[in-house]
C-alpha positions in Angstrom: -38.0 94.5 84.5 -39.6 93.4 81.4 -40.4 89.9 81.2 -39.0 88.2 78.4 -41.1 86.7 75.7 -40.7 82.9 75.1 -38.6 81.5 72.4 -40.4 79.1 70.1 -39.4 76.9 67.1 -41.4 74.7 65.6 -40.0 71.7 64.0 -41.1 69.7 60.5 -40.2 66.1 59.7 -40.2 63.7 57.2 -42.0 61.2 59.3 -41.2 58.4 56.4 -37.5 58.3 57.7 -36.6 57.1 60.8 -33.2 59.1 60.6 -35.0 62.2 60.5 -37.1 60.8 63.1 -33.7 60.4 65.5 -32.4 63.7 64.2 -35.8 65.4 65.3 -35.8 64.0 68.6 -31.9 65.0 69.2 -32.4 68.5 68.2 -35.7 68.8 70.4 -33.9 67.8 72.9 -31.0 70.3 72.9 -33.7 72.9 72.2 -35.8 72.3 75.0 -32.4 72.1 77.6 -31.3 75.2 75.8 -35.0 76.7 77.1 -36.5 76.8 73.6 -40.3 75.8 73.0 -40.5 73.2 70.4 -43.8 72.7 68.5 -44.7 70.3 65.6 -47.8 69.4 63.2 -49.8 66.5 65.5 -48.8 63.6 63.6 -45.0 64.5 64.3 -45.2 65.3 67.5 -47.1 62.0 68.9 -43.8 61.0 67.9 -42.0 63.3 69.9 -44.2 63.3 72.9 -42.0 62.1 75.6 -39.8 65.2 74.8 -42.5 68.1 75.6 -43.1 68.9 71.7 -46.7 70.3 72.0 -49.1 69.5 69.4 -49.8 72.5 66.2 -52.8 72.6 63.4 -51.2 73.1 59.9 -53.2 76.6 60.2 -51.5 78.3 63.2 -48.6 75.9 62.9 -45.7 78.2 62.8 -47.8 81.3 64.7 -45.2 83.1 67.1 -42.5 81.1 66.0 -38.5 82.4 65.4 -38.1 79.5 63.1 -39.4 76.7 61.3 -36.3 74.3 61.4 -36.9 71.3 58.9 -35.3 68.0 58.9 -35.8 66.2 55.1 -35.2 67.1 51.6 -36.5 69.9 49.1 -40.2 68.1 49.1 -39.8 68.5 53.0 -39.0 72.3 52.9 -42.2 72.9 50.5 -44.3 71.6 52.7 -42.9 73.6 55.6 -43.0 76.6 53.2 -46.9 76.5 53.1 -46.9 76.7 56.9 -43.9 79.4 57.2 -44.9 81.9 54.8 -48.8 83.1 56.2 -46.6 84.0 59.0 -43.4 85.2 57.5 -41.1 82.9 59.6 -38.0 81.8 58.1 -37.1 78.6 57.0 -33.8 76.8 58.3 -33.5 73.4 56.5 -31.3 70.3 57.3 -31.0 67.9 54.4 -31.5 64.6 54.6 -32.6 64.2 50.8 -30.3 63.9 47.6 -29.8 67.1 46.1 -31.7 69.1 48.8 -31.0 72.9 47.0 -33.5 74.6 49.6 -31.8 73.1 52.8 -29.7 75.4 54.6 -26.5 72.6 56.4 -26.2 68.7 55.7 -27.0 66.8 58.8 -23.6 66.5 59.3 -23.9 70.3 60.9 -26.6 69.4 63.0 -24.3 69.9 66.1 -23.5 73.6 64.7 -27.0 74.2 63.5 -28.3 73.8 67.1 -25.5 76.3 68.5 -26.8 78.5 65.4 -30.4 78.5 66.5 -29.5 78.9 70.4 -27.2 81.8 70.0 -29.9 83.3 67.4 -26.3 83.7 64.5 -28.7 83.2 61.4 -29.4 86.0 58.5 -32.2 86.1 56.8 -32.7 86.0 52.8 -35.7 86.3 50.6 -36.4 84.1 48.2 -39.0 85.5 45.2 -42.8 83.7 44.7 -44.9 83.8 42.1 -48.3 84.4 42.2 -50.5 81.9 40.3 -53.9 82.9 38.7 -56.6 80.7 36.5 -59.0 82.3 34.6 -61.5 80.8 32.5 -63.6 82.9 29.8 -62.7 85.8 32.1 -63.8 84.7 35.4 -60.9 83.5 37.9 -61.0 79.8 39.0 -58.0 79.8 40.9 -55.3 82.0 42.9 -52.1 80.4 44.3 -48.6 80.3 44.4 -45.5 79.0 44.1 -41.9 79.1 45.7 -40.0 76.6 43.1 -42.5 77.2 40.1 -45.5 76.7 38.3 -46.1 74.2 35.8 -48.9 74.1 32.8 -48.6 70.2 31.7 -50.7 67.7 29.8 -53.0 65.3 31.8 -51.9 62.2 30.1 -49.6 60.8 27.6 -51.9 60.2 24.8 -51.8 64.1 22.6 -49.4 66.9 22.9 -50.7 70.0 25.0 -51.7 73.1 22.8 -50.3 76.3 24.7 -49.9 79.6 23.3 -47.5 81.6 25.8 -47.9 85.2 26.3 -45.1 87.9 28.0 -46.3 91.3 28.9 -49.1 91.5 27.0 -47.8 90.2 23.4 -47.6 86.7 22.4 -44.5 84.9 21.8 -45.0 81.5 20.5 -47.3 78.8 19.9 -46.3 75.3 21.2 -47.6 71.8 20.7 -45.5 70.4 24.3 -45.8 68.3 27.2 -46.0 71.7 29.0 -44.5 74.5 30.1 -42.6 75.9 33.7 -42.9 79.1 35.0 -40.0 79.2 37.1 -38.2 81.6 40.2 -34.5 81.6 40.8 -34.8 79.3 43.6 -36.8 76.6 41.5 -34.3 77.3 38.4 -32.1 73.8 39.9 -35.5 72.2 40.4 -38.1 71.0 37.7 -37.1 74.3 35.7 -33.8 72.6 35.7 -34.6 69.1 34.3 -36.3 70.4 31.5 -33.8 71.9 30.3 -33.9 75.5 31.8 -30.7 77.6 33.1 -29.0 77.5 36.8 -30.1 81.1 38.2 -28.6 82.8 40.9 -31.0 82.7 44.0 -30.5 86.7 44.4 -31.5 87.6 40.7 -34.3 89.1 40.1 -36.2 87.2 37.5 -38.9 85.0 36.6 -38.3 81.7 33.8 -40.5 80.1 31.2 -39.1 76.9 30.3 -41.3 75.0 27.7 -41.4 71.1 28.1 -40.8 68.9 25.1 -41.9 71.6 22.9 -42.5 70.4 19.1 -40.7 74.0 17.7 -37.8 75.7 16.3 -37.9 77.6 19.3 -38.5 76.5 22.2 -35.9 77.7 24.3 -35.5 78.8 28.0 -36.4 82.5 28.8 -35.4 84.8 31.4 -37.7 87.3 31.6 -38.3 90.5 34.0 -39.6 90.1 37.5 -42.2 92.7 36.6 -43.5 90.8 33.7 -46.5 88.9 33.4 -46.3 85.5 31.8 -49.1 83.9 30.5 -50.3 80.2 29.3 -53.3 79.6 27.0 -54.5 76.4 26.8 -56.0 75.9 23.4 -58.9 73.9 22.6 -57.3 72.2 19.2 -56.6 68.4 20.4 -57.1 68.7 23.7 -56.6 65.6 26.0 -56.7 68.2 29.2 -53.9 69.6 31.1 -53.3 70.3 34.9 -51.5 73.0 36.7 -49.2 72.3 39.6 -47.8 75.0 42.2 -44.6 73.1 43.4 -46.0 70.0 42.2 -48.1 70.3 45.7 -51.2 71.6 44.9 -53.1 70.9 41.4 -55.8 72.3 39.6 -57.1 70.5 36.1 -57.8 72.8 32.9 -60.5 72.7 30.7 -59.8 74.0 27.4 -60.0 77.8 27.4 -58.0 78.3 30.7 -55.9 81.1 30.8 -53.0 80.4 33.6 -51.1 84.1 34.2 -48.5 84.3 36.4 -46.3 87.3 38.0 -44.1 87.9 40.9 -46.1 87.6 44.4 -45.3 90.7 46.8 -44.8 88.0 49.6 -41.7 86.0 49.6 -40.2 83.2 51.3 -37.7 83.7 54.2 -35.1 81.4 54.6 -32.5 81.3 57.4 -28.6 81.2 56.5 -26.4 80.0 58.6 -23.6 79.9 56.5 -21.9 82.3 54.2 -20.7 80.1 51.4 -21.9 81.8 48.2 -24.3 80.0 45.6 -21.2 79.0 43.4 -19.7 76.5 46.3 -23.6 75.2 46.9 -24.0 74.3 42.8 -20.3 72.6 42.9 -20.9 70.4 45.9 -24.8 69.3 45.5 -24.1 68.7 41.7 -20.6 66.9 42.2 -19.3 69.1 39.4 -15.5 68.6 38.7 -13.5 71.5 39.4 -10.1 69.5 39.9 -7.2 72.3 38.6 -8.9 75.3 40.0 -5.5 77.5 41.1 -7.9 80.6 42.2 -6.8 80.5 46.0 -3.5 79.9 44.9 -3.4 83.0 42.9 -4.8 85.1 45.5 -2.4 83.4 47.9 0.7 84.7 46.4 -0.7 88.1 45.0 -0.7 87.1 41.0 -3.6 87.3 38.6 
């Protein structure tokens, strides 16, 4: 008889709460009774000690894991992103933020979320990355990436940024801005979004370039091919430097010159569903958008049109 291989989570907090704090230990719990090995970064799980959660480094962190289950908001699941993805372990997210797009169930299904992960009912959906590159006279600074989306932006308030913005080789425009997104499907309700940039549909394939505070007659959102290759030349005319963020995680500052080019990554993000509602019923509900009068069901109740 083959002896079966141990089942491992390991669980991300937002250590700043004490709510998620209670939630982590209360799901710990029913996954270790449930005979589930629960793991988290060492500064969580001092925390969680008297429960049997064993210590992880950020590097191995989610190594021979089913899951990385995460208890906080979107900023919460980007950091557990980093630790998921080298290993290609899907996210399950519980929100305990505001909005919380990324998270999976409220915490008011943590009781269901538990029965999920026991009984192994999740499916799995990809979520597109970008890959992130930096160049500067030619020679490559800087190689990263980005779930949400990556951002070219000014490094203070004092002077405009100068970007020229390039798509598939040709250039497009010329702005004098506060910066400009480069933005997936999954990040088009985050930054992408306040700037002004359209709600995407998580399964379209598709990159954005949303320009920020851009002094033009146009300067509006574009949806461009996932095969395309957006660029962002930062120009040396008034320059008061300029940063680039990867999911407003991780920075790298821009000297005049920098060329910032950006395309789909061939490794996405996994993230566990454990629900079926479609994208429509997530947007309504986490943007308390009015949809009193809606005779839909109604219709479909009684056979009309």
């Amino acid at each position: 008889m083959t002896e079966q291989t141990a089942r491992r989570v390991l669980l991300v907090t937002h250590v700043g709460r004490a709510d998620a704090l209670a939630l982590a230990r209360e799901i710990a719990q029913q996954l270790s009774a449930a005979g589930i090995e629960v793991c988290a970064l060492e500064p969580e799980a001092d925390l969680l000690s008297a429960l049997g959660v064993e210590p992880v480094t950020p590097e191995v962190a989610a190594r021979g894991c089913e899951l990385v289950v995460v208890l906080g908001g979107d900023g919460t699941v980007l950091r557990s992103a980093e630790l998921a993805r080298p290993f290609d372990v899907p996210l399950l997210g519980v929100n305990l933020g505001h909005v919380g797009f990324l998270a999976e169930a409220e915490v008011d299904d943590k009781g269901s979320v538990v029965t999920s992960i026991v009984e192994r009912a999740w499916t799995v959906e990809e979520r597109t990355t970008l890959e992130v590159v930096v160049r500067v006279g030619g020679v490559e600074i800087e190689r990263n990436w980005a779930l949400n989306e990556a951002s070219v932006e000014k490094a203070s308030r004092e002077r405009m940024l100068d970007v020229l913005v390039e798509v598939d080789g040709r250039p497009l425009s010329r702005w004098g801005c506060d910066g400009v997104i480069a933005a997936t499907p999954t990040g088009s309700t985050a930054y992408a979004f306040s700037a002004g940039g359209p709600v995407v549909w998580p399964e379209v394939e598709a990159m954005l370039v949303v320009p920020i505070s851009a002094h033009a007659l146009f300067a509006r959102p574009l949806v461009v091919s996932p095969e395309s290759i957006i660029a962002v030349d930062v120009l040396g005319s008034n320059h008061a430097g300029a940063v680039m963020w990867c999911d407003g995680r991780r920075s790298v500052d821009l000297a005049a010159g920098s060329r910032i080019e950006v395309t789909r990554h061939a490794q996405p993000v996994r993230f566990a569903r454990v629900h079926s509602a479609p994208f429509t019923d997530r947007l309504v509900a986490k943007f308390e958008l009015p949809v009193d009068g809606w005779g839909g069901q109604r219709r479909r109740a009684d056979g009309s049109s």
